[in-house]
Structure formats: C-alpha cells, structure tokens
N, C-alpha and C positions, 0 to 999 in steps of 0.2 A: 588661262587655266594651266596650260603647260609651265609657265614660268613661277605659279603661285605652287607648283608639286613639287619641283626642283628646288626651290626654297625652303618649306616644310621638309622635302629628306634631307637636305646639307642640314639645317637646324637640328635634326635629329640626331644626324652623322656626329657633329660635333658635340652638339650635348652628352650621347652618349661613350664619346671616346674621352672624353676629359679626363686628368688623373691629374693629382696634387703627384707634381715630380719636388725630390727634395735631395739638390744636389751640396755637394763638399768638395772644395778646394783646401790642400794644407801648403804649409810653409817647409822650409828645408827643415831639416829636424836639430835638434839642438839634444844639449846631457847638463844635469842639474851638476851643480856647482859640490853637493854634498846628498846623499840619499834622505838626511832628514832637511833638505828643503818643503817647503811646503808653496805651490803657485797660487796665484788668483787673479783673474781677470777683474780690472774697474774699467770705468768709462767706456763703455763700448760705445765707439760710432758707427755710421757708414765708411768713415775717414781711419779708423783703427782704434785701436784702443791703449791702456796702460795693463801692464803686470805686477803686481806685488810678491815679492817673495824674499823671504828669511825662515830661519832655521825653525823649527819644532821646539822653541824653547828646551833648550837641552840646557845641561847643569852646567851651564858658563858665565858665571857670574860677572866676569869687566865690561862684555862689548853685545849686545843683542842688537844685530844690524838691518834695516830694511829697506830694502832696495828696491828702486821703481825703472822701467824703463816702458818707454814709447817703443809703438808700433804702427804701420802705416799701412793704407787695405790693402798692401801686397803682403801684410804680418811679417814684415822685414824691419828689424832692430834699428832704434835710433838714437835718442837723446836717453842717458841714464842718471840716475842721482841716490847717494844712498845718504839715510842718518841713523843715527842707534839711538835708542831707548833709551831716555835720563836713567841716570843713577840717586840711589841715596847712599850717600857714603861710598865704600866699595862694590854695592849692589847693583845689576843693571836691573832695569824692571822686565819682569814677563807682559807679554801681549795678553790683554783680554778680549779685546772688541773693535773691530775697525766699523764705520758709519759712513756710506755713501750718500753725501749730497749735493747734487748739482756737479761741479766741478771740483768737490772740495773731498777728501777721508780725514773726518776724525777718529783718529789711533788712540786709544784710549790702555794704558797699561798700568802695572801694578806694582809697589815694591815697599817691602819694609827692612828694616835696620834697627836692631836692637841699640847699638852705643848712638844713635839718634832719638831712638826711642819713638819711631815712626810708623805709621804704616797707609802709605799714601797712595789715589788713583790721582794715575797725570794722562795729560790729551797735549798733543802735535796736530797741527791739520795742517795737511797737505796738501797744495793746489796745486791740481793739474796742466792748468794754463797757463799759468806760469813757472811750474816745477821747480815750487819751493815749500818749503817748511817753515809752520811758525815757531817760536820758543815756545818749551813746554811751559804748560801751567798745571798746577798742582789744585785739584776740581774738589776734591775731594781727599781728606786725613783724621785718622786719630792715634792717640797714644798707645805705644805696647810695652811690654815689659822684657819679652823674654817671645820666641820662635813658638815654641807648643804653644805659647797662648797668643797668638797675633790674632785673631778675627779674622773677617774673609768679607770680601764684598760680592753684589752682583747688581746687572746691568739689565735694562729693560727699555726698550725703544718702543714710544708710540706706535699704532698702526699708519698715521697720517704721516709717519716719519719726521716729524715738527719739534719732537723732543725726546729726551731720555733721562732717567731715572737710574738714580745710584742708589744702592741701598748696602749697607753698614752692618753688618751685625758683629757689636762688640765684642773684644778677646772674654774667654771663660772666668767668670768668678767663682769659686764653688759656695753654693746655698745662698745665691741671690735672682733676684729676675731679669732676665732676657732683656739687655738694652740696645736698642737698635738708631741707627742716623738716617733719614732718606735725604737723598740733592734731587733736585729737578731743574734742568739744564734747556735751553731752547739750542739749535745747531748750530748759533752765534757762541755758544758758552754762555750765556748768561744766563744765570742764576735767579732763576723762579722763583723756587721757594725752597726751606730748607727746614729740617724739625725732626727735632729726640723726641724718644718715648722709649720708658720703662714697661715690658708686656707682664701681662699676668701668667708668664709660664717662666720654669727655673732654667737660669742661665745653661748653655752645654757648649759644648766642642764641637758641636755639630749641628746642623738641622734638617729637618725635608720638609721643601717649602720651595715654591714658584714665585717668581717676581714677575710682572705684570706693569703697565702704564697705560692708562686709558689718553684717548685722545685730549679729553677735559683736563689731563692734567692729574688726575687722582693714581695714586700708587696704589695697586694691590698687592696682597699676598697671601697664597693658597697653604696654608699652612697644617702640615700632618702630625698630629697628635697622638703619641704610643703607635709609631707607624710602625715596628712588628710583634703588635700584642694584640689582644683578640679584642680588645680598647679601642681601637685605631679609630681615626674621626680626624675630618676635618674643617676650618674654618676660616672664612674669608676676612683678611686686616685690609680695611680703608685709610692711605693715607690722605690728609690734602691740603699740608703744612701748619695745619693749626690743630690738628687733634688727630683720632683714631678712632673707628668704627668696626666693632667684631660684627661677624654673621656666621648665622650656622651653613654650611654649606654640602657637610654628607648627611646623609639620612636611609633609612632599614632599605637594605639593597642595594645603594647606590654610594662608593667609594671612588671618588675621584682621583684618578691615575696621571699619568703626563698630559697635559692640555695646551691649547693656544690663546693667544686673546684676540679675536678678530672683530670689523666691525660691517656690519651689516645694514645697510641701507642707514646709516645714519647711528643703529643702534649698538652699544658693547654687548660683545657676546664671548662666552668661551666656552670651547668643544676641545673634546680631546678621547680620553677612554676611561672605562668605569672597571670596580672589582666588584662583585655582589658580597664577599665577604662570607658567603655559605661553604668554603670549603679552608684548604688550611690557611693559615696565615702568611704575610708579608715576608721572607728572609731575606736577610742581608747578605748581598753577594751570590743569590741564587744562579748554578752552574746552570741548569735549564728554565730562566727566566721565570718570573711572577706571572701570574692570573690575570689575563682580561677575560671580561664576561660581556662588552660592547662597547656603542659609542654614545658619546651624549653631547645635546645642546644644552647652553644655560645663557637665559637673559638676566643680565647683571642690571637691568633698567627696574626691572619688576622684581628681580631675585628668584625666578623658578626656572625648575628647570624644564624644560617645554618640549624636548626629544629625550628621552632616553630606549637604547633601542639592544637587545642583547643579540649576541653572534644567530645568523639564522642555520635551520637543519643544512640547510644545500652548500654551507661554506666547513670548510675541512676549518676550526679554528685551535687545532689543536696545540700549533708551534705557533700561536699570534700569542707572544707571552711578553713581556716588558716593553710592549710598544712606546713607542714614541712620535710624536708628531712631527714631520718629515717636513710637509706640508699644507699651508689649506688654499683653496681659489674660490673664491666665488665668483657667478656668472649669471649674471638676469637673478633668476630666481633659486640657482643649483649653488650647493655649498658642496667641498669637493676635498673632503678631508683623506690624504695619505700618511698610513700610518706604517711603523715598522721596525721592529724588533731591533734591541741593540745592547748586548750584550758585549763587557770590558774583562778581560783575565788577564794573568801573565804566569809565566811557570819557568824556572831556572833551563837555561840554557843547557843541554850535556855537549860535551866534547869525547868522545871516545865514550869508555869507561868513567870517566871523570867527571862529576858535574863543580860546571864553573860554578863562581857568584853573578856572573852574566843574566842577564831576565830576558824572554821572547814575550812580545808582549802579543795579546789573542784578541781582536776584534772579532765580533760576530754580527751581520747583518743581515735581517730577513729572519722567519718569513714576514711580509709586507700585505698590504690589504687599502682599498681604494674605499671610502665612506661616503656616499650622494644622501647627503641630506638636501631636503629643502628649507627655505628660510623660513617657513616656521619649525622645522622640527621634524617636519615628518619623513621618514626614510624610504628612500628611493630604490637603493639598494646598495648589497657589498658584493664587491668585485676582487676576487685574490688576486695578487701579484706574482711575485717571485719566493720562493722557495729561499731557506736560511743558507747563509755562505757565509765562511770564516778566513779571517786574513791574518797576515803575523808581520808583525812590525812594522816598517814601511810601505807593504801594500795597502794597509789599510785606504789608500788614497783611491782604491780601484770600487769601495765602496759603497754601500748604499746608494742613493739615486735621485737625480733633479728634474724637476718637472715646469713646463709652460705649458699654456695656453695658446699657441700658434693655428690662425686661420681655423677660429672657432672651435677648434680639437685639443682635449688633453693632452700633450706629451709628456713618457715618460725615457726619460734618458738612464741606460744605467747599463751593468756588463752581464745582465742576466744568461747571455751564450756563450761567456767567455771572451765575448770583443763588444763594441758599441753597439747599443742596439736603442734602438727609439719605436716605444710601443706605443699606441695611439688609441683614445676612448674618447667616448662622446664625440663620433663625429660620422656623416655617412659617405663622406664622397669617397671615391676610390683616390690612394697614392701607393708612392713607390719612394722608400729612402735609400736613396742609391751611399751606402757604405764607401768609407774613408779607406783608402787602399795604399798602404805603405809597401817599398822596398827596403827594410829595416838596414841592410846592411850593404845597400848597393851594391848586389848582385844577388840571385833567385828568384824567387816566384813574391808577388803580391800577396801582402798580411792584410789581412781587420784589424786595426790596432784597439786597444781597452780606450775607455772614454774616462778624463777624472773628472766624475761628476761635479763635484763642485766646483769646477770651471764653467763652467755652463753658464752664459750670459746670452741673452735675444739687446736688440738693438732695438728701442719705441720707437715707433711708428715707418719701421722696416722690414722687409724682409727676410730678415740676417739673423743669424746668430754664432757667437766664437763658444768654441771651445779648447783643452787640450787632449791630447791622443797619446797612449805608451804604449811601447812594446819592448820588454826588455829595459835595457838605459836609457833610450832613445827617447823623446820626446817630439810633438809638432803640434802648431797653432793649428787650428780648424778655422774656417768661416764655409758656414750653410747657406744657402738662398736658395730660393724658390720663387 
C-alpha cells in the first residue's frame, strides 16, 4: 500500500507541474545588404535551412538579383549562389510568386517591353540540393502595344500544392468585352491545360476580382460587379480549359469581401468576410477602411453558402474594416480563420519647410480577429486580436503576423508589445515562451528583439521552428525547440 501512495503522489506531482517550455537559440547577428531587402526562410530542416533575399523590386530596370544561401543548425552561413531575373529586351522582370516544393522554388516573374511587344510570365526553379537554377522558361505571354495598356496577370496555387494557375487578363480595348487567358501548370511545368474566353463584361484597366484553383484542376474567379456603386454584386467564373461557367454568388445581405479557397475533408470550400451592403458604399482608397459586417462559409460542391455569421454584441468590430485573410487552419473538425485589417497610403515626404517629390509609403495593419468555425458552418466563436498599427516604409516588415499549429495549440506570432510575442489559443496545458534576448550592440543590457513575421517557418514532423529577429539594423536567425 505504501508504495502504490508514493506512486499515485509522484504521478500527481509530475502531471501537475508540467509546462509546455518553449526555448530560442539565435545566431550572431548580421545587417541587410540594403534596407529595402526583403528575407525569407525555405527549406527548413533539423539540419538548417536556405534564405532568399533580394531587393523590393525597386525601379531598376537591368539587374533584379536573388540570392540564396545555406545555413547549418548552428544558423551559421555557408554555400551561397545568386541569379537575376530574365530580361525582355532592356527590362528585368519583377518577382510575383515563389512556390515551395519539396527541394525545389519555382520563381515565377513578370516582364513586358513595348519595342517587343511582349508581355510575358517566366519561372526559374531552383534546387536546393544541388543549388542550381534552371534556364528560364517563358509559361505564359501576350501581345501589347504600348505601357498604360499592358494587362496584368495573377497567380493561383491549389490547396494540395499539385498546381498553379495563371490567369491573363488582356490589355484595355475601349467598347469591347473583357478577354481573358487561364495556364494550368503541374510543379514539373507542365502544361495541363490552357484556354481564351471573351466575358460578357466591357473590357477596363482594371478589375476586382479573386483568382482561385481548385484541387480538380478548375480555375475560379470571384468577380465584383459596379464594386463601388450601390449595384455591386458578385459572380463566380468556372474555368476548366474547355469552356466557362457563371454563378451567381452574392445575394440581399451578403457581399462577399476578401476570401480564401480551402479544402475540407475532401470538399472546396471558400471563407473569407462579408458586407451586408445596408450602410454606405464600397470607396476606393478608403483612409478608415471598408465595412465588414462578418464571416462566411461557402461550399462550392453544392454552391450554398452554409455559415454565414455577422460580428457578435461582445466583439468591439468597429476597426475590423478591410480585412483580409491572414490565414486559415483547419483541425479535426475546427476551421480557424484569421483575419486582419490592411490598409496601403503614401503621402510626400517634407524636408524642413520644403516638401520633396520623395513619397513615405503608410502600411496599416490590425485591427485583426480569430474566426472558429466548424465544418459545417456553424460558428464557434470570435476571438479579437491586436489592435490597428501603422508602419512607414521599410518597417513595414515588422508587420502583421504568422500563425501555426504547434503541439495542438494555435500560435500566433507577431510584435503586438513592441517585440516578439507568441500568443496562444485553443489549447489547455500550461507554457512558458521564454523570449529571444539580444545584446544589440555588444555592450548593455538584454533586448526583445521584433519578430519578421513572415520568416516564420516550423520544421514537419519536429520540434523546431526558425525565424528572423530586428532591432534597429541588426538582424538574427532564430531556431525554437521545445
């Protein structure tokens, strides 16, 4: 008996002292090459990972360069390799999309040239394991005539990560209708399927409209109609290389806003945020963001929408205004949409008395809000985040905020204190995230350094996760375990 009570309290003892510890090692710190670099972690191992980093596409038209380097799990520099961006003619191309698969990034970029009369997306893949590059190929092109009227493309990557989707929308003709290109691509490059269509809407400069790829291989596109007139409406385009399918897709109350395409036990679905359309209108360029009025589910199998849910009394939604979708997770049965405000200005630069022709450019991120749906629709609850924050120019990297899934628990990673912070939902055990502690200048007292969110990579089926840390010029690699 004695020995079965001493068991039972250690059993006790230990269950109840447990704590999720969640420790961080950094690397010596390193200073970016030029302030508008931009970093990003690929390949994370146990064994280290790769870096990407090149400039902000800034207006330099001969050489847009991107550089890769190795890192080893002490986050110590090793093998490096840079290539730049094809040209057309004198032009280099801008970056639109990099695509991690396996060991490989397909770079996917864009470039057009008037005395070519071009306007082309190219892809480089670069492999890791051997840390090379292949020649570019030219995925995607059509004719233009002239700059103001070049067209624009956009990019769309399945949920199963299997393929992606280019979609075209041709330069402006005036008083004709809207002709569009879709490619559908598998991550070998090869060429699915491909297919014109003339729509029944009049050609413009512009449009607002969401690109989408379902796993099946079908393109969609959520497409807004007089989006700011008291008209507004929208409608789902079915691509699936041999034709096109409309659907109606808003209806009295429900005004579909920024959304995701996720899939759910097998089924396409897409959530996002709604406008009810009962107060004023859509504007363009609004300084205190547009109207959400909630969240919604929609099954694209059936076409209904199955959740739709408006902000409740107990949530302050007063600043949840041009949200965006951040991110979604889903778990067992919990859909787990973050959503969050984002807001773009710029306003001339003064110098003294004097204002330049210099521009500060304004990010605005937050306020932010956590959506628990379940898979069918019905809502669990909303959770608020952080509060609105505004950055200028270059900080903008300090940003908004990345989230995992770690040991059953939401994480949300982001500088909501002014330094790193990792906030945690949906989960009960107790932890402890013991903070990243720099000597910025080698000598003083211990910093928090800021997190750039979108460094933020976990490592499958490990422990681990890197990130990067600033303070000031300063930089450092992170690696987490627990």
């Amino acid at each position: 008996m004695k020995k079965i009570v001493i068991t039972l309290i250690a059993s006790l003892t230990i269950g109840f002292s447990f704590a999720q510890v969640f420790n961080t090692e950094h690397s010596a710190h390193f200073t970016k090459e030029s302030k508008k670099d931009i970093y990003k972690i690929h390949f994370p191992t146990a064994y280290g990972f790769t870096t990407l980093h090149h400039l902000d596409n800034v207006m330099m038209d001969n050489i847009k360069a991107m550089v890769f380097t190795k890192y080893d799990q002490e986050m110590k520099a090793g093998e490096t390799m840079t290539f730049n961006l094809p040209k057309l003619g004198l032009r280099a191309s801008d970056l639109q999309e990099t695509i991690e698969i396996d060991d490989k990034l397909i770079v996917l970029s864009t470039v057009m040239d008037k005395k070519s009369a071009k306007h082309n997306l190219n892809a480089q893949v670069f492999n890791n394991t051997n840390f090379s590059v292949n020649d570019n190929k030219v995925i995607a092109s059509f004719p233009i005539e002239k700059y103001s009227k070049s067209g624009f493309y956009n990019i769309a990557i399945s949920p199963d990560q299997t393929k992606f989707a280019i979609v075209a929308n041709m330069p402006f003709v005036k008083k004709t209708q809207e002709k569009v290109k879709v490619w559908v691509y598998d991550m070998q490059l090869n060429l699915l399927w491909e297919q014109s269509e003339t729509l029944s809407y009049e050609s413009d400069r512009a449009y607002n409209e969401q690109i989408f790829l379902q796993n099946s291989g079908i393109v969609l596109m959520n497409k807004t109609i007089d989006a700011y007139k008291k008209s507004r409406h929208n409608k789902l385009l079915a691509f699936n290389g041999k034709g096109v399918e409309t659907f109606d897709f808003s209806q009295d109350g429900f005004l579909p806003m920024n959304m995701q395409l996720i899939n759910v036990n097998g089924l396409p679905m897409l959530t996002g945020f709604y406008w009810n359309g009962k107060k004023t209108i859509i504007k363009i360029n609004s300084k205190e963001g547009n109207e959400n009025n909630g969240a919604f589910l929609y099954d694209l199998g059936t076409k209904t929408l199955i959740g739709i849910h408006e902000w409740s009394d107990k949530l302050d939604a007063s600043d949840l205004k041009s949200l965006e979708v951040v991110d979604v997770t889903i778990k067992g049965d919990d859909i787990y949409m973050i959503g969050e405000k984002y807001l773009y200005d710029s306003e001339f630069r003064k110098n003294g008395n004097t204002t330049t022709t210099d521009l500060d450019y304004l990010y605005t991120y937050g306020s932010s809000v956590i959506v628990n749906f379940d898979t069918k629709g019905t809502l669990k609850g909303f959770i608020p985040l952080f509060n609105s924050k505004q950055y200028k120019n270059e900080a903008k990297e300090r940003g908004s905020l990345t989230t995992l899934v770690l040991e059953n628990g939401l994480r949300v990673f982001s500088n909501n204190d002014n330094h790193i912070t990792m906030n945690s939902f949906f989960v009960d055990a107790r932890e402890t995230f013991n903070y990243p502690r720099v000597i910025p200048f080698d000598h003083g007292t211990a910093t928090i350094p800021n997190v750039i969110p979108h460094t933020v990579r976990d490592v499958k089926n490990y422990a681990m996760v890197y990130y990067i840390t600033q303070y000031r010029d300063r930089y450092w690699f992170n690696k987490m375990t627990w």
